[in-house]
C-alpha positions as CSV (number, residue, x, y, z in Angstrom):
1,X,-5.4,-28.8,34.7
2,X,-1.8,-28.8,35.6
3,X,0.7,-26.4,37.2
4,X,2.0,-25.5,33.9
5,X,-0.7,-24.8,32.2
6,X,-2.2,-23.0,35.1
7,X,0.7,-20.4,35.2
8,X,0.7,-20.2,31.2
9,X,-2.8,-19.2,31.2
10,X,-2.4,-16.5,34.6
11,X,0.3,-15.1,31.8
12,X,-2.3,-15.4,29.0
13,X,-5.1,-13.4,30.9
14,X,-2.3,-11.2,32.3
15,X,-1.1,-9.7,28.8
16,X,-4.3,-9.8,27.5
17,X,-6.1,-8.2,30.6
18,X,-6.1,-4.9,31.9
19,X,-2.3,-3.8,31.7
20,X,-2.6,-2.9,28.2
21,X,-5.6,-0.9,29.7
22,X,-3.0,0.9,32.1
23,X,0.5,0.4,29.8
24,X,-1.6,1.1,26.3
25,X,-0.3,-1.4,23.1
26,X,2.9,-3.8,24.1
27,X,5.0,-2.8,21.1
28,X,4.2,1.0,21.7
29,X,5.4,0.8,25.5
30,X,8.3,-1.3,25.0
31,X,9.6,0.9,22.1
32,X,9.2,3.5,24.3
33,X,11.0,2.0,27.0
34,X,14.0,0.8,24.3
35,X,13.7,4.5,23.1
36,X,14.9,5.3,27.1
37,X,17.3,2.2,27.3
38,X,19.0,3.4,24.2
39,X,19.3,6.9,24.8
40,X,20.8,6.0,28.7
41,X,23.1,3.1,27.1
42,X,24.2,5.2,24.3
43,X,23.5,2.3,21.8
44,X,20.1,1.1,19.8
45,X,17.9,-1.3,22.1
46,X,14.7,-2.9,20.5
47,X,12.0,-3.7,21.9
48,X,12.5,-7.6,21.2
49,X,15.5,-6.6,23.4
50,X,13.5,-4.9,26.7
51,X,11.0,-8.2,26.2
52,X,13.8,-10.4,26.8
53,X,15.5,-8.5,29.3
54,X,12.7,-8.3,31.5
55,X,12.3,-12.1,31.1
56,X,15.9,-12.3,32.3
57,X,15.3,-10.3,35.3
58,X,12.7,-12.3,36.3
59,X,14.7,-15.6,35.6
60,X,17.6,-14.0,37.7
61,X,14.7,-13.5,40.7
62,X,14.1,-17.1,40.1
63,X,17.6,-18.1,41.0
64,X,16.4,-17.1,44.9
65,X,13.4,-19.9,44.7
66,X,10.7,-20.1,43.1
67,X,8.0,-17.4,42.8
68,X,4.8,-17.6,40.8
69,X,4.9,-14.1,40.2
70,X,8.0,-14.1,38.8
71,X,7.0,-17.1,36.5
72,X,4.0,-15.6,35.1
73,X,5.8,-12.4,34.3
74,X,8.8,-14.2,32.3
75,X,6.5,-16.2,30.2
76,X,4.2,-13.2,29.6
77,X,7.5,-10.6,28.3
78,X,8.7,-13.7,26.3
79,X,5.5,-14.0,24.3
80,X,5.3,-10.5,24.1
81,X,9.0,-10.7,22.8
82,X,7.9,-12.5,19.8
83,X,4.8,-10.4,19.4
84,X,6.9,-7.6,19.1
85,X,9.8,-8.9,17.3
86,X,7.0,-10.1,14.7
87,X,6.1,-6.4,13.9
């Protein structure tokens, strides 16, 4: 197997794992969290948006070098991002 599909299948055992277990249901927590973002900002903020936020932050880390971590994280909030943009 290569790199890429290495990392893309951490990500896919990562939002599938245990951190709904410990966050509860993706499109629950990150309405929650654009609940807070929207409410601090003063305008609406979706949970599509948070999703793709987060995947910025961690493609803004990436500008520093490369980190798995960071990686696996952005491709997990962007398929979360379209789970939750689906609903």
């Amino acid at each position: 197997m290569n790199e890429r599909s290495k990392v893309l299948e951490e990500a896919i055992n990562l939002i599938n794992g245990d951190r709904e277990k410990d966050y509860g249901a993706p499109s629950k927590n990150f309405q929650t969290i654009a609940d807070m973002w929207s409410a601090y900002l003063g305008y609406g903020v979706s949970a599509r948006d948070v999703c793709n936020m987060m995947a910025l932050l961690k493609i803004a880390r990436l500008k520093n070098g490369q980190s798995r971590d960071s990686s696996l994280d952005g491709a997990a909030y962007l398929a979360l991002g379209f789970e939750v943009g689906e609903c």
